[in-house]
C-alpha positions as CSV (number, residue, x, y, z in Angstrom):
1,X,-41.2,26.2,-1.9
2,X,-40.2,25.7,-5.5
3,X,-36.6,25.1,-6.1
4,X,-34.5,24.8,-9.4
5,X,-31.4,22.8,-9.1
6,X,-28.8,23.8,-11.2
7,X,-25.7,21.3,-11.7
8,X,-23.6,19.2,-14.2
9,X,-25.0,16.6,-16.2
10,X,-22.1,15.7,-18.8
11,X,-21.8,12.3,-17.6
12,X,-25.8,11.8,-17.8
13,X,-26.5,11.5,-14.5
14,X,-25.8,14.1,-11.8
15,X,-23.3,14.2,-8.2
16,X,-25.1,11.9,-5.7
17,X,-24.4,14.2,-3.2
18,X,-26.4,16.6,-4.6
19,X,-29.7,14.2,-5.6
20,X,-29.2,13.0,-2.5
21,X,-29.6,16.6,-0.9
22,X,-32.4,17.3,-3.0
23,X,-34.3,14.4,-2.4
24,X,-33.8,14.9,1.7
25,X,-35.2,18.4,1.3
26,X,-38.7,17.3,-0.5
27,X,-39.3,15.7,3.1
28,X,-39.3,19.3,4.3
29,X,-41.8,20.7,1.7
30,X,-39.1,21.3,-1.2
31,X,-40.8,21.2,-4.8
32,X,-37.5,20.3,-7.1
33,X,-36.4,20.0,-10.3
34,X,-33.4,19.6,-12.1
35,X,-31.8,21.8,-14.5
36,X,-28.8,19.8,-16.2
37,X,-25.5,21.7,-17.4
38,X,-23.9,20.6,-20.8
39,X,-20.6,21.6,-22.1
40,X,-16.9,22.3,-20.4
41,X,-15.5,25.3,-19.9
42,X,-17.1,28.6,-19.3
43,X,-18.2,29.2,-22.7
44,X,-20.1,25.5,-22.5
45,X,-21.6,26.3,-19.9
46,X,-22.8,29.6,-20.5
47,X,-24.3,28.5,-23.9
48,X,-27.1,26.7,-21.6
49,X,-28.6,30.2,-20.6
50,X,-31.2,30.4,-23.0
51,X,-32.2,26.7,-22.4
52,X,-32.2,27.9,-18.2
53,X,-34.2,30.7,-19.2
54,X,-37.1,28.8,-20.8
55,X,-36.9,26.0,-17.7
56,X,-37.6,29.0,-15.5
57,X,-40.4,30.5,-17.4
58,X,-41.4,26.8,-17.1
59,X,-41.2,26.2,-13.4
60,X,-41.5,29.3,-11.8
61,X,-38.9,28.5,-9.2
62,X,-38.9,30.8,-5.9
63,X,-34.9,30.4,-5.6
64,X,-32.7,28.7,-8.2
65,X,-29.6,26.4,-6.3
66,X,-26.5,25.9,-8.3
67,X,-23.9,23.4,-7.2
68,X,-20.1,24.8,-7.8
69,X,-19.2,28.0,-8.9
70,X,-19.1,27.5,-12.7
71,X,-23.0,26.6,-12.6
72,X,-23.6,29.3,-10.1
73,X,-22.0,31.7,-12.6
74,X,-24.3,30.4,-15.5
75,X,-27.6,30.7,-12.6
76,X,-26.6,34.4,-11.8
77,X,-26.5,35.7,-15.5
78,X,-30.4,35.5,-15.4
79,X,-31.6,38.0,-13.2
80,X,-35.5,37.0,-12.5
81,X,-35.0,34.8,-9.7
82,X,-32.7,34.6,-6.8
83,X,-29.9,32.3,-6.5
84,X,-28.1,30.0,-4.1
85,X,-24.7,28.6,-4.9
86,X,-23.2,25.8,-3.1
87,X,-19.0,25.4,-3.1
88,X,-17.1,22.1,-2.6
89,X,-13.8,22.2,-3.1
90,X,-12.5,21.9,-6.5
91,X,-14.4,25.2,-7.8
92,X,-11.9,27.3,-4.7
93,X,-9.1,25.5,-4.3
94,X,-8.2,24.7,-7.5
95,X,-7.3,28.4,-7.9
96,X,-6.9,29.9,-11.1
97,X,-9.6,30.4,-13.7
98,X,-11.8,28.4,-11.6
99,X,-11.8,30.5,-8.6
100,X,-12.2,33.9,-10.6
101,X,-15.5,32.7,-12.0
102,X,-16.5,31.1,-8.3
103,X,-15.6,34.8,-7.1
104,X,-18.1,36.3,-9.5
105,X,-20.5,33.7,-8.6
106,X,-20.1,34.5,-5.0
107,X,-20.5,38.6,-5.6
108,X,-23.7,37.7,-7.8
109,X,-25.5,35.0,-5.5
110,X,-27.9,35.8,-3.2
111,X,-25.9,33.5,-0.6
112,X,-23.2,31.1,-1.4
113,X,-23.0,28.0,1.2
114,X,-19.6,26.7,1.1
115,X,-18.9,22.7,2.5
116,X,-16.5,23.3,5.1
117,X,-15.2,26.7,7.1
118,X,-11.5,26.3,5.4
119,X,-13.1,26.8,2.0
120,X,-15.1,29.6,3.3
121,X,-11.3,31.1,4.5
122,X,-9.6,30.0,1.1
123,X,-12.6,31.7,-1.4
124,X,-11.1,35.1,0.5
125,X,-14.7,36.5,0.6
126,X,-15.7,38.1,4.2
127,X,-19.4,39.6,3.2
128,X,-22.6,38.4,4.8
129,X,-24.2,36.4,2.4
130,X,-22.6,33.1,3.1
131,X,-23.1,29.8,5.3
132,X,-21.1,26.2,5.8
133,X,-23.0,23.2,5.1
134,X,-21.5,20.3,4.5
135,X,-22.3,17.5,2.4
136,X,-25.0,14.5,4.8
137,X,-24.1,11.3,4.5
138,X,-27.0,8.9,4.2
139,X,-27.2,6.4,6.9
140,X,-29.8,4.4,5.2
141,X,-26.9,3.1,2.8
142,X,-23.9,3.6,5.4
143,X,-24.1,1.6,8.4
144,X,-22.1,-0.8,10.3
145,X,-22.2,-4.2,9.1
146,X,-20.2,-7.3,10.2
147,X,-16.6,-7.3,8.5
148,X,-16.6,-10.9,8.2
149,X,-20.0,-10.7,6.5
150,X,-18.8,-7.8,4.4
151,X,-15.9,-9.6,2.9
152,X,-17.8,-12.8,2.0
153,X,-20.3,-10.9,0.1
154,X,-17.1,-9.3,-1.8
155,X,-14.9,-12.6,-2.2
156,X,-12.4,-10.7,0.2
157,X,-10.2,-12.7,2.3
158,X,-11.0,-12.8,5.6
159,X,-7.9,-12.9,7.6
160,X,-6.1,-9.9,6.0
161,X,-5.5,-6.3,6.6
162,X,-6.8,-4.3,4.2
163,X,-6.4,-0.5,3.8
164,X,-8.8,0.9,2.0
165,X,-8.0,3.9,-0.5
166,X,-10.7,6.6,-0.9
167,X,-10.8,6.9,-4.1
168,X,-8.8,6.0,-7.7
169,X,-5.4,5.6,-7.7
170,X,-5.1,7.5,-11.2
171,X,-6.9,10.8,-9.4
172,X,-4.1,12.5,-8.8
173,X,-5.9,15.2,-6.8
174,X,-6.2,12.0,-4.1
175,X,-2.3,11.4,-4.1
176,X,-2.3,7.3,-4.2
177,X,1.5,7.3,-4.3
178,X,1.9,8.8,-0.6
179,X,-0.4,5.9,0.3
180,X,1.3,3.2,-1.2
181,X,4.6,4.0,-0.1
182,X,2.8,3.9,3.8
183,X,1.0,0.9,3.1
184,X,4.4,-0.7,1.8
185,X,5.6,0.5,5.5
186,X,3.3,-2.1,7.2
187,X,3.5,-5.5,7.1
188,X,1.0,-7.5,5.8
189,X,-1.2,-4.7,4.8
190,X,-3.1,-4.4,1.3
191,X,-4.2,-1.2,0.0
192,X,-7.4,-1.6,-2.3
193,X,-8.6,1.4,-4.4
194,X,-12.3,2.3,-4.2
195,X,-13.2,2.4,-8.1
196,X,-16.1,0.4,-9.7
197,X,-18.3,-0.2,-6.3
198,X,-22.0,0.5,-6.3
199,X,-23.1,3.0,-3.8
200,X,-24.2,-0.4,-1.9
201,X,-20.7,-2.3,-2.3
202,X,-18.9,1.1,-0.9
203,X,-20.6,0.4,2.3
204,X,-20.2,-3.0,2.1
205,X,-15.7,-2.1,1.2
206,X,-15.9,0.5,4.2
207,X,-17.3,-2.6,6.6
208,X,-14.6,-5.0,4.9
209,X,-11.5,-3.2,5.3
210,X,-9.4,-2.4,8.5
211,X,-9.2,1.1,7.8
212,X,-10.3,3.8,5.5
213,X,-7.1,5.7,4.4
214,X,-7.3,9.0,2.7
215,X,-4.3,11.2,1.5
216,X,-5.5,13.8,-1.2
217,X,-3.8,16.8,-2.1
218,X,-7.4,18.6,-1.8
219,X,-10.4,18.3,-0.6
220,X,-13.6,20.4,0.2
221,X,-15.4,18.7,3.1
222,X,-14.7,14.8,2.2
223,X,-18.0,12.7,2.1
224,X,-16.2,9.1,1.9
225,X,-14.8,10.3,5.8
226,X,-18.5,10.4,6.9
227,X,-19.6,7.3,4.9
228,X,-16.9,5.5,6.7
229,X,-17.5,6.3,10.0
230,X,-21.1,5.9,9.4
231,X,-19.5,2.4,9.3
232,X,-18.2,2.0,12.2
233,X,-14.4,2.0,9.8
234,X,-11.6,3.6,11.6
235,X,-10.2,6.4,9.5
236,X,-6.6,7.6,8.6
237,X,-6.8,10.7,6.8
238,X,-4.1,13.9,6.4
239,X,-5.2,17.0,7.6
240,X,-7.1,18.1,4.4
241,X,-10.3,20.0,3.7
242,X,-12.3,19.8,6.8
243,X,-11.0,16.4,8.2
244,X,-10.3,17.2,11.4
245,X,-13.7,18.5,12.3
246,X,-15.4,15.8,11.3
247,X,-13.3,13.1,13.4
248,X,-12.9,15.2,16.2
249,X,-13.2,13.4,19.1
250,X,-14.6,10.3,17.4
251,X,-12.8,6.8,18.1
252,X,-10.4,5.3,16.1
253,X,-9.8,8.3,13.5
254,X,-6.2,9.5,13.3
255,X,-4.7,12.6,11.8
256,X,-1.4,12.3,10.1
257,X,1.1,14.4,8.3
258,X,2.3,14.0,4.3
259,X,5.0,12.0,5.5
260,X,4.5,8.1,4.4
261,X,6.3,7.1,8.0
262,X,3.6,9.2,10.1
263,X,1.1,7.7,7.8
264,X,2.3,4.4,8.7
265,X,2.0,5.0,12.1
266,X,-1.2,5.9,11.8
267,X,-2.3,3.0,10.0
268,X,-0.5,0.8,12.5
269,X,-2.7,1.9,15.2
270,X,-6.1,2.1,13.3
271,X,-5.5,-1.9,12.0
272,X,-4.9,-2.7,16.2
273,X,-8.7,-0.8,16.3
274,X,-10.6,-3.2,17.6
275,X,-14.5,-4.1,16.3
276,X,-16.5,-0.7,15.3
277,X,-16.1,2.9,16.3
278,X,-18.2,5.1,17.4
279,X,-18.6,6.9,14.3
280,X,-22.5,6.6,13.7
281,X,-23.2,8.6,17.1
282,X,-20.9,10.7,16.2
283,X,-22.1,11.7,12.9
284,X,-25.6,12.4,14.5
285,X,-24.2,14.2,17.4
286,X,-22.4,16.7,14.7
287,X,-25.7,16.8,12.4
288,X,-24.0,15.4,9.6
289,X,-26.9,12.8,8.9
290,X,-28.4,13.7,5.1
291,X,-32.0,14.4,7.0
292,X,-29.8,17.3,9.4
293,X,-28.2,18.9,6.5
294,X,-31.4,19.1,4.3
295,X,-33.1,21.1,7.2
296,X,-29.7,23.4,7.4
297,X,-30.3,23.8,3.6
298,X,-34.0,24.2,3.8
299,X,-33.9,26.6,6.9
300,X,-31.3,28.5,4.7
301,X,-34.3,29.1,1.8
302,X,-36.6,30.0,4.0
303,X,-34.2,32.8,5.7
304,X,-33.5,34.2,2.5
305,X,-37.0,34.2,0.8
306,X,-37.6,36.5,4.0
């Protein structure tokens, strides 16, 4: 099976959720290549269609898989080969301009996988050509690691409570002033922002801190949840993309509203968690293990080349 991944390369490398995907699915047969999208807006990405034709006259791909809306608009204005486009958040619920070419995308596709059912809901399509698969996490490069051990190797302290922010605190799609003004709530605690980490010193900033805390305004179906509870990290999140799913029922994970006192609370009672939670079994349990999704994915193909 030979499939053309289409996505954005401005920044000269592409998401590492999606080579991550990709490379899971070559252990299931998958032939892919990449097909990198330059240019912003609409009209810069649509000026890469000639340059997508001549790749598939190159490859011969038997389906083409675009990642967001915008490139799964660009995929479906070439007609010779079917195409998959795969949603995660900020192409639906960003509304706007960005959701009128996503809904175009979605009439066009042959099916359009979305990350998490409230996406599915908030895209407003109800036709048959459509799946959730969420993003894997890879457990290979997230896994439970001492958290004394994990904050030597950073130069952390190793008495204090540290909250751990998923993400930058100048995203303001991840709304860092709702989690300072909690973190100023408890005492003693120290929120760090997750900025300028390699994929390996994430893991090792999940194992280090107390707690993972995430308060974004949006989300699509947040990987950094998985990746800490791959961890063993309890995890403070607000009820946002498909949060509540993915800890359900899993130790030490608490849901809290946009109020900075209920996020306190939370916090409170995650940095009284004590040693690891049961995240790892959980994420195998609920298939969200890279190696699960990629079959998801690859079963998906394989229905559709039918």
């Amino acid at each position: 099976m030979r499939i053309l991944i289409v996505a954005n390369h401005n920044k000269g490398k592409y998401s590492t959720f999606v080579t991550e995907q990709v490379e899971s699915t070559k252990k299931f047969g998958v032939v892919a290549e990449y097909f990198g999208v330059h240019g912003k807006g609409v009209s810069g990405y649509l000026s890469n269609l000639p340059a997508l034709r001549a790749k598939i006259k190159e490859f011969h791909p038997d389906l083409i898989h675009a990642h967001y809306g915008l490139c799964g608009l660009l995929a479906n204005l070439q007609r010779m080969v079917p195409v998959v486009t795969t949603y995660h958040g900020s192409d639906i619920h960003s509304k706007g301009k960005n959701l009128f070419y996503s809904s175009v995308s979605i009439r066009l596709s042959a099916l359009n996988i979305f990350v998490s059912n409230r996406l599915l809901i908030q895209s407003g399509y109800h036709g048959k050509k459509k799946c959730v698969i969420p993003c894997g996490v890879d457990t290979k490069i997230f896994y439970p690691i001492a958290q004394e051990e994990a904050r030597k190797q950073l130069g952390w302290e190793l008495d204090k409570k540290y909250v751990l922010f998923a993400g930058a605190f100048d995203n303001e799609v991840k709304n860092s002033g709702l989690a300072k003004a909690a973190t100023a709530l408890v005492d003693g605690a120290e929120l760090m922002e997750l900025r300028g980490y390699t994929r390996d010193q994430v893991c090792l900033a999940m194992n280090a801190a107390n707690c993972l805390l995430l308060t974004s305004h949006r989300e699509g179906s947040p990987l950094v949840v998985k990746e800490a509870m791959a961890c063993g990290t309890p995890v403070v999140s607000v009820d946002v993309g498909d949060v509540i799913s993915i800890t359900k029922g899993a130790e030490g994970c608490y849901i809290a509203s946009r109020d900075a006192h209920d996020v306190a609370e939370c916090l409170q009672k995650a940095l009284a968690f004590q040693g690891k939670t049961d995240g790892m079994q959980q994420i195998f349990i609920k298939k969200f293990n890279k190696e699960q999704i990629a079959e998801q994915v690859v079963e998906a193909y394989q229905k559709l080349l039918k």
